[in-house]
C-alpha positions as CSV (number, residue, x, y, z in Angstrom):
1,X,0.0,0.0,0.0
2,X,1.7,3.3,-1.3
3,X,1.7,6.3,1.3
4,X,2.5,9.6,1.4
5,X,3.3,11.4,4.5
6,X,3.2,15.2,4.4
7,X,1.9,18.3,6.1
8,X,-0.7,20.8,5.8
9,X,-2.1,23.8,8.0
10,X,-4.5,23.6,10.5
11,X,-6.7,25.8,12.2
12,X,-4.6,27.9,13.7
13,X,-1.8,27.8,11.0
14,X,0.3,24.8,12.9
15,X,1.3,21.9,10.5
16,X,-0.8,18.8,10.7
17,X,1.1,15.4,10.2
18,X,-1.2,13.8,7.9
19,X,-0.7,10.3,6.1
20,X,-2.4,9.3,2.7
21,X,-2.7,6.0,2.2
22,X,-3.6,4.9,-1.5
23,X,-4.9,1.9,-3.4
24,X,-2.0,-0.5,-4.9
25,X,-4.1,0.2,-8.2
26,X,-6.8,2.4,-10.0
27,X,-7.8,5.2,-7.2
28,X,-11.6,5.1,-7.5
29,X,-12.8,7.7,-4.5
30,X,-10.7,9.3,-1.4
31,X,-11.6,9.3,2.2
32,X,-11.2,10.7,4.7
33,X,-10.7,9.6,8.6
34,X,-11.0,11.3,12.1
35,X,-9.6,9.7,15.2
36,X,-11.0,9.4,18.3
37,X,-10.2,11.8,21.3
38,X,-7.5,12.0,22.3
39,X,-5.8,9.1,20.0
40,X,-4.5,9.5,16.6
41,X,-3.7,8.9,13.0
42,X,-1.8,5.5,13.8
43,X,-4.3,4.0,16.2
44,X,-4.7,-0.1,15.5
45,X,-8.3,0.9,14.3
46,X,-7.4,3.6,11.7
47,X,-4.6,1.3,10.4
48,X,-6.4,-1.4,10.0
49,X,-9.9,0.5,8.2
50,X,-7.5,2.7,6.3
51,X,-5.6,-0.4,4.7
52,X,-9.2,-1.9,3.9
53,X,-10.0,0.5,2.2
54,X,-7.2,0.8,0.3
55,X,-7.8,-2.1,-0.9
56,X,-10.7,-1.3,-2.2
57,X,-9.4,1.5,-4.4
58,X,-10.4,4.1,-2.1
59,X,-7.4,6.2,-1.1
60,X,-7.8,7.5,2.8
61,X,-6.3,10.2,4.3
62,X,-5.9,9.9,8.0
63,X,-4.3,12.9,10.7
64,X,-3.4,14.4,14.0
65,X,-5.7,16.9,15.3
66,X,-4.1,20.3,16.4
67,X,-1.4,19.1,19.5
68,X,-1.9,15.4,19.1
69,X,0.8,12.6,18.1
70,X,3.0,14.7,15.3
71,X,1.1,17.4,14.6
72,X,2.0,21.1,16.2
73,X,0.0,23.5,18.1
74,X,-1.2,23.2,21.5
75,X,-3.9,20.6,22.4
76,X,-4.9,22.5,25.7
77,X,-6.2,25.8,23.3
78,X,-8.5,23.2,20.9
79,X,-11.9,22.4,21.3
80,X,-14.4,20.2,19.7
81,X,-14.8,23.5,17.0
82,X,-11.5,23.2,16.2
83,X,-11.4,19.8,15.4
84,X,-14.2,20.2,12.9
85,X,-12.2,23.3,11.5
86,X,-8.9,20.8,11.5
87,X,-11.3,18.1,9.5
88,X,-12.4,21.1,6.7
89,X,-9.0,21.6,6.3
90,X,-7.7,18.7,5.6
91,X,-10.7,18.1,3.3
92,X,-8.8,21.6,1.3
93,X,-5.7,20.0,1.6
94,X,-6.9,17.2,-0.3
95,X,-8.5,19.0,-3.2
96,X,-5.5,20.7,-3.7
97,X,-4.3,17.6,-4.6
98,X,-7.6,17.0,-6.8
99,X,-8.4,14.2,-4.6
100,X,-11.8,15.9,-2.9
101,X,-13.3,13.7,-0.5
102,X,-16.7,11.9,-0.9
103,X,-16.8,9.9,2.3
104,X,-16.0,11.0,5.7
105,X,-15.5,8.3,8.3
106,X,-15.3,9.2,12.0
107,X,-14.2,7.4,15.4
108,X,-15.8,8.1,18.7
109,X,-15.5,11.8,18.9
110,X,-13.8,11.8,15.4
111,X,-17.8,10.6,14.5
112,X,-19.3,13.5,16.1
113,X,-16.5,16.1,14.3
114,X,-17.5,14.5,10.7
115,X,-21.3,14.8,11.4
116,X,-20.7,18.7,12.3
117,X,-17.9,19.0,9.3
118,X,-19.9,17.4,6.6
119,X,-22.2,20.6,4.9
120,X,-18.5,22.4,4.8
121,X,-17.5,20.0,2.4
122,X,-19.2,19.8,-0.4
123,X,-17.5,16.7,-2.2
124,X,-19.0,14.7,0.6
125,X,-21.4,12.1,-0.4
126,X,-21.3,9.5,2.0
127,X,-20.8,9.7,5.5
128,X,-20.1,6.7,8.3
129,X,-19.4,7.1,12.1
130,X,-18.3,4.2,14.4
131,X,-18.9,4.5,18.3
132,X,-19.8,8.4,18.0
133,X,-21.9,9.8,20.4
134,X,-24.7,12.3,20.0
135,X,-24.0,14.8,22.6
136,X,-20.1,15.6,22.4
137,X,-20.1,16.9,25.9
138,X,-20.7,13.3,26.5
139,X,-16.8,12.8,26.6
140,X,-16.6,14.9,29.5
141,X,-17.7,11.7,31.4
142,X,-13.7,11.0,30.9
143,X,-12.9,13.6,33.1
144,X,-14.1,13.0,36.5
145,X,-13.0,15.0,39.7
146,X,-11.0,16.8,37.4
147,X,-13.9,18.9,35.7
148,X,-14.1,21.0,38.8
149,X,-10.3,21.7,38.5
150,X,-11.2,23.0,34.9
151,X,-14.0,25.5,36.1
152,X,-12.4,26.7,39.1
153,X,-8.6,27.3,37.5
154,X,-9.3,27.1,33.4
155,X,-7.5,23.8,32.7
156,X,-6.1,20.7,34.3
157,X,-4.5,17.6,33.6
158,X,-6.2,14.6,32.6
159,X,-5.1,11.1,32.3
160,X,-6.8,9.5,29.5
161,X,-5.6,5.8,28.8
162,X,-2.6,6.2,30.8
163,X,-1.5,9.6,28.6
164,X,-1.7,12.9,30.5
165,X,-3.7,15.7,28.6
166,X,-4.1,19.7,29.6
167,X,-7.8,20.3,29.2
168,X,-8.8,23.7,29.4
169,X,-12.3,25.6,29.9
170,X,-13.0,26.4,26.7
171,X,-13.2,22.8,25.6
172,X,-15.5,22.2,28.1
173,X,-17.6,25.4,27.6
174,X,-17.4,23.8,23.8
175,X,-18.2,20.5,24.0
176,X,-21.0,21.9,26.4
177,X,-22.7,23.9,23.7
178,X,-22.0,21.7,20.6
179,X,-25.4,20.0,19.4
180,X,-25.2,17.8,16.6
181,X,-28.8,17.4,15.4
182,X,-29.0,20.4,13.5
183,X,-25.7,19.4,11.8
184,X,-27.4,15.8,11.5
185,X,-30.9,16.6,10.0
186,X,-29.4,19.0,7.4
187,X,-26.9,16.3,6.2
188,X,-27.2,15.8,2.7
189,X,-25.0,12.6,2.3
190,X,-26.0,9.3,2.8
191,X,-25.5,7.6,6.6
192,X,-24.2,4.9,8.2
193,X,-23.8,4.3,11.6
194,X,-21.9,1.7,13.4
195,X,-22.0,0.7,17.2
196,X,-21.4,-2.0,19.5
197,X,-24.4,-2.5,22.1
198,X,-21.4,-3.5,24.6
199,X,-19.8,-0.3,24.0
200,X,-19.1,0.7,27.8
201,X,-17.4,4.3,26.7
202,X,-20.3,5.8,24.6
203,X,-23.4,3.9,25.2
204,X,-25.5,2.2,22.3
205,X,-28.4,4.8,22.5
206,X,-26.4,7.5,21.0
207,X,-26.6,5.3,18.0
208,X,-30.3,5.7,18.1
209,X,-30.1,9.3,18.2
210,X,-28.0,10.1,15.2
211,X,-30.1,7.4,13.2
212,X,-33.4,8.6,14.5
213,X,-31.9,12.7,13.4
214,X,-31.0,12.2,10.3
215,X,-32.9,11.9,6.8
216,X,-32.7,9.1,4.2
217,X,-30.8,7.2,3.0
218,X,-29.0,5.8,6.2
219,X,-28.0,2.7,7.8
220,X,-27.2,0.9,11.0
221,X,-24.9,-2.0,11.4
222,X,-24.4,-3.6,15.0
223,X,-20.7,-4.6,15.2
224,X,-22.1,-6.9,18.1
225,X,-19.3,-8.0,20.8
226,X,-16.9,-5.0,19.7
227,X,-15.2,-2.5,22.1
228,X,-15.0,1.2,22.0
229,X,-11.7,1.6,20.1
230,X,-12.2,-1.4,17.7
231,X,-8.9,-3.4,19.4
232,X,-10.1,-6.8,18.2
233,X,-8.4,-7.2,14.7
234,X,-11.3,-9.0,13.6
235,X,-13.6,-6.2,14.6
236,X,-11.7,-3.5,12.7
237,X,-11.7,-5.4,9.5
238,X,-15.2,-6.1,9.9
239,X,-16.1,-2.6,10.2
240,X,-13.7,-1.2,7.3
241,X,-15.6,-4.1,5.0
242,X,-19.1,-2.9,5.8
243,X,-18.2,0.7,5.2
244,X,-16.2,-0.2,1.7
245,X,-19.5,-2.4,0.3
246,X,-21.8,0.3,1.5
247,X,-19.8,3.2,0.2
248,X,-20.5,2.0,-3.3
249,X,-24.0,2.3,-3.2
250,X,-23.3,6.3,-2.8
251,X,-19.3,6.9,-4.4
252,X,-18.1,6.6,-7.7
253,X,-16.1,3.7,-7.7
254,X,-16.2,3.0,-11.4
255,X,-12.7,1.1,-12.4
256,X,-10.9,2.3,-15.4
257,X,-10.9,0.0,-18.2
258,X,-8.8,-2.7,-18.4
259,X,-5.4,-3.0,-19.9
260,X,-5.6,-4.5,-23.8
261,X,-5.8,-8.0,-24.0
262,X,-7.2,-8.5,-20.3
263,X,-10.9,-8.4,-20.5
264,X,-11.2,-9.3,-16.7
265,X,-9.2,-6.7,-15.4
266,X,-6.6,-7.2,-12.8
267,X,-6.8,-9.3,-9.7
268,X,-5.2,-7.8,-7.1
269,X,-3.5,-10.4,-4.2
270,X,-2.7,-8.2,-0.9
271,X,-1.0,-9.7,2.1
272,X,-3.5,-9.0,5.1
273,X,-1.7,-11.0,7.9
274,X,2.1,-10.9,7.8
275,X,2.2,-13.3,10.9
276,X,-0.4,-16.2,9.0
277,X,-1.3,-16.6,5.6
278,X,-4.6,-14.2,5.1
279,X,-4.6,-12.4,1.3
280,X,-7.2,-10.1,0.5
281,X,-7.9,-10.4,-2.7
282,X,-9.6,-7.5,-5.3
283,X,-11.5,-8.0,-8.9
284,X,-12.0,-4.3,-9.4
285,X,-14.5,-1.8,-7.1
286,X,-16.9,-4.4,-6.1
287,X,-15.2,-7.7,-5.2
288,X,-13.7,-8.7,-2.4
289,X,-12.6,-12.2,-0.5
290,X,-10.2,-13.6,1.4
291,X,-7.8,-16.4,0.7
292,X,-6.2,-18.4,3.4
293,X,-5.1,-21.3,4.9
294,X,-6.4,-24.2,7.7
295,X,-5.5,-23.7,10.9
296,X,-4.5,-27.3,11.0
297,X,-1.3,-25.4,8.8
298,X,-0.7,-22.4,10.2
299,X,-3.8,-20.5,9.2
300,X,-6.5,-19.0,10.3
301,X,-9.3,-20.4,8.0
302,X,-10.8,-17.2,7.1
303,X,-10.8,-17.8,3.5
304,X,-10.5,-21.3,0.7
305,X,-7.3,-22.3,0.0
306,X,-5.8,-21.1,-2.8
307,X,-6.6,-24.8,-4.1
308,X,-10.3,-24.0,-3.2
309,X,-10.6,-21.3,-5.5
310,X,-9.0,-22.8,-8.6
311,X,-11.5,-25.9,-7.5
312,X,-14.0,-23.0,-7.5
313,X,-13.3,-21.8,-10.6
314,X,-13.2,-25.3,-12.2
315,X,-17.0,-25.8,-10.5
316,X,-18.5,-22.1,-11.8
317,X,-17.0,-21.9,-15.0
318,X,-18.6,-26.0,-15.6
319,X,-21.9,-24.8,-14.3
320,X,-22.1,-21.4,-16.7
321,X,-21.2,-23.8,-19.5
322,X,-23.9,-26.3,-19.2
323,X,-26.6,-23.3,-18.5
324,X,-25.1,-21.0,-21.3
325,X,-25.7,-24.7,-23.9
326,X,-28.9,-25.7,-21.9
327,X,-30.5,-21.9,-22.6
328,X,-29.6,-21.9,-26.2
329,X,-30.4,-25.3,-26.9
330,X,-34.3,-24.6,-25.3
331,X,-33.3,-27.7,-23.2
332,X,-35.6,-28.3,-19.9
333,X,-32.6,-27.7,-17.0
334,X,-34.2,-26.5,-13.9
335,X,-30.9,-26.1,-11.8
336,X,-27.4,-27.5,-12.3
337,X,-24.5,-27.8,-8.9
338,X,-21.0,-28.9,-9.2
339,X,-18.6,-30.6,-6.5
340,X,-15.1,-30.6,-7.2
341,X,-12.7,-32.2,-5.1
342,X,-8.9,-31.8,-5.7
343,X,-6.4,-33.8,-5.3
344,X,-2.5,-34.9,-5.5
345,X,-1.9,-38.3,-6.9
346,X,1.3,-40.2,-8.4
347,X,1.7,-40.1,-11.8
348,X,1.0,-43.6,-12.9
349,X,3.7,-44.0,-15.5
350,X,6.6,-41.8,-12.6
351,X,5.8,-43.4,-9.0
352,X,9.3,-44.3,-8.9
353,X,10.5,-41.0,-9.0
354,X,7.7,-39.8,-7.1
355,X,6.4,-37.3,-9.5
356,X,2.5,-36.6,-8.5
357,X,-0.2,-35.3,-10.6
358,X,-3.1,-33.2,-9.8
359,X,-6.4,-34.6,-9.9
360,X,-9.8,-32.7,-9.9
361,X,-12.8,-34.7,-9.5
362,X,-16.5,-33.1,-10.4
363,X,-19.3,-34.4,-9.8
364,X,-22.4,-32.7,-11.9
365,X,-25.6,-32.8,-10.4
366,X,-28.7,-31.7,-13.3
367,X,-32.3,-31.3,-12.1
368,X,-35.0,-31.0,-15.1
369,X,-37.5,-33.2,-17.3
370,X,-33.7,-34.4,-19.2
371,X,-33.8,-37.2,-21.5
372,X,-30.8,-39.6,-21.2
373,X,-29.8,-37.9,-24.6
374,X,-29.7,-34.3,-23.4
375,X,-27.8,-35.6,-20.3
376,X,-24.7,-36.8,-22.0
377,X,-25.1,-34.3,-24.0
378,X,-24.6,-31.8,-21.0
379,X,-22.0,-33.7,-19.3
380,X,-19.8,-33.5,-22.9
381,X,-20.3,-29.8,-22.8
382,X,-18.7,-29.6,-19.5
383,X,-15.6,-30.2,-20.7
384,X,-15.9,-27.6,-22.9
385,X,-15.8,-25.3,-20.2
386,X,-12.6,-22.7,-21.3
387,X,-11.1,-23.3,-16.7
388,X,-11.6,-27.1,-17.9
389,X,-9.8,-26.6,-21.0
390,X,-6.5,-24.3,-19.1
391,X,-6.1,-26.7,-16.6
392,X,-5.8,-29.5,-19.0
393,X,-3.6,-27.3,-21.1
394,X,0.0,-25.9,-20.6
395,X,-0.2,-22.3,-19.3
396,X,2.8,-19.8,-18.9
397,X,3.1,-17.3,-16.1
398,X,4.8,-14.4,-17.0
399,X,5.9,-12.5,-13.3
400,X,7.7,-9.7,-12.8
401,X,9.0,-7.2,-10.8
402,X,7.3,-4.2,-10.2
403,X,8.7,-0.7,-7.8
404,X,7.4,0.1,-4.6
């Protein structure tokens, strides 16, 4: 996954540290991310839904607020205004680049700071929050005994997951008077809204409210046993993949045409797990799966084998055969299923040198009012199947190098 790591002025002038994570291939849309409070660009959740959507062609940019991880400027003078004013900024910063943003996703109180930023940017189509809570004084909870401190002397620290932060009174007074369902009813992109019902930091009913506030078209998905920052792997991913299939309902993500002579396109194999064997695998905008490997050899079974989807491709390309003949033939076939099996076996005319050959076996199922005639005749047809007729064939593989 390409990045590129630059700068760009926030608010108050200071220089954001911002990091723009594109597709391996065609870009087909740009995003863009907010952290949640207090955290930052290269929290395990942001990595994780940033390099998911990559891989879906769309491009995310994801950033420091003002006095947070390498970004200047001093977090004690921001406020939950200024974050939305970062967040518009970095949305300019992007169009410079002619890369405009048409979906805004948001964490926590990054969710609440998209939902406020989204009528400033008009590129915006699509909008999703994860744990975001409707009031944003809500995160004031955080602060316990030392909200009094705030009042009585203007700021104090706070220790938020073991990190001390200066929080002064005009984030308070801020946070105080932000209210979100004006910004939510006049939202003119489309909605989605993500929350786990065991979220113990911002409780499941703020989901309700931002659903409940905003217009069609909008969407809930549960993401069920999940915590507040996402830390579950698993969950992440899960999120990033329901965001990247509903984004396309509402984005652009049209693929350039293919290169000459490759009608498909280009499948794109990304490595998701360095520690296993989980690929992520692309065929353009609007397919994705996952290719792995059994436990039982050092996998995590979240995917077929790689042997699984040749035996896959062997079993679909049969079946669209035999319907394609059936349809132009007028013949009477109500459904038709295909097992395939694979398999390594010794060569029968090389066990001595222990040569082995693969072996597919496919067993074709046909439902219908089928004479025995138009049954054999079907079953012929299947190996006319073009998958059928590669495997049996010699193929070359051309690979190369390419740069980083």
């Amino acid at each position: 996954m390409p990045t590129d790591r630059f700068t760009f002025p926030g608010h108050s002038g200071a220089a954001l540290a911002a990091r723009l994570d594109m597709p391996d291939g065609p870009h087909l849309a740009t995003a863009l991310f907010a952290h949640c409070f207090t955290c930052g660009k290269d929290i395990a959740a942001a990595r994780r839904i940033s390099a998911r959507l990559a891989s879906m062609g769309i491009a995310v940019l994801r950033f420091d607020f003002t006095g947070l991880g390498h970004s200047g400027g001093e977090f004690a003078n921001t406020s939950f205004t200024t974050n939305v004013d970062d967040l518009v900024a970095a949305a300019k910063a992007l169009e410079g680049r002619g890369m405009a943003p048409s979906l805004l996703v948001g964490h926590s109180l990054g969710g609440a700071a998209v939902l406020r930023a989204a009528s400033d940017i008009a590129s915006v189509r699509a909008v999703a929050t994860i744990g975001a809570p409707s009031d944003p004084g809500h995160v004031t909870q955080n602060f316990g005994a030392s909200l009094d401190e705030i009042h009585e002397y203007g700021q104090a620290e706070v220790t938020l997951a073991g990190r001390a932060f200066t929080i002064g009174r005009t984030f308070i007074e801020d946070v105080a008077a932000a209210n979100l369902n004006p910004a939510i009813e006049r939202l003119s992109a489309a909605l989605l809204v993500l929350h786990s019902p065991r979220d113990a930091i911002v409780g499941i009913d703020n989901a309700q409210d931002i659903f409940l506030a905003a217009r069609h078209p909008k969407s809930f998905v549960t993401l069920d046993d999940a915590d507040h920052l996402l830390s579950c792997p698993d969950d992440a991913d899960y999120a990033a993949d329901v965001i990247a299939a509903w984004a396309g309902r509402y984005l652009d993500l049209r693929a350039p045409a293919p290169p000459p002579g490759v009608p498909e396109g280009i499948v794109r194999v990304s490595e998701a797990d360095p520690d296993g064997f989980l690929q992520d695998i692309q065929a353009g905008p609007r397919h994705h799966v996952q290719a792995d490997e059994p436990q039982a050899y050092g996998g995590s079974d979240l995917g077929m084998s790689p042997y699984g989807f040749l035996s896959s491709g062997l079993g679909a390309c049969t079946a669209m055969t035999i319907r394609m003949y059936a349809r132009r033939r007028k013949i009477a076939l109500d459904h038709v299923s295909v097992d395939v099996s694979h398999n390594k076996v010794h060569a029968q005319d090389a066990e001595a040198g222990g040569t082995k050959l693969d072996v597919f076996t496919r067993k074709i199922r046909l439902t219908g009012k089928l004479s025995t005639a138009e049954r054999e005749k079907l079953l012929e047809i299947a190996d006319k199947c073009p998958v059928h007729r590669t495997l049996e064939a010699e193929a070359r593989i051309e690979t190369s190098l390419t740069q980083d």
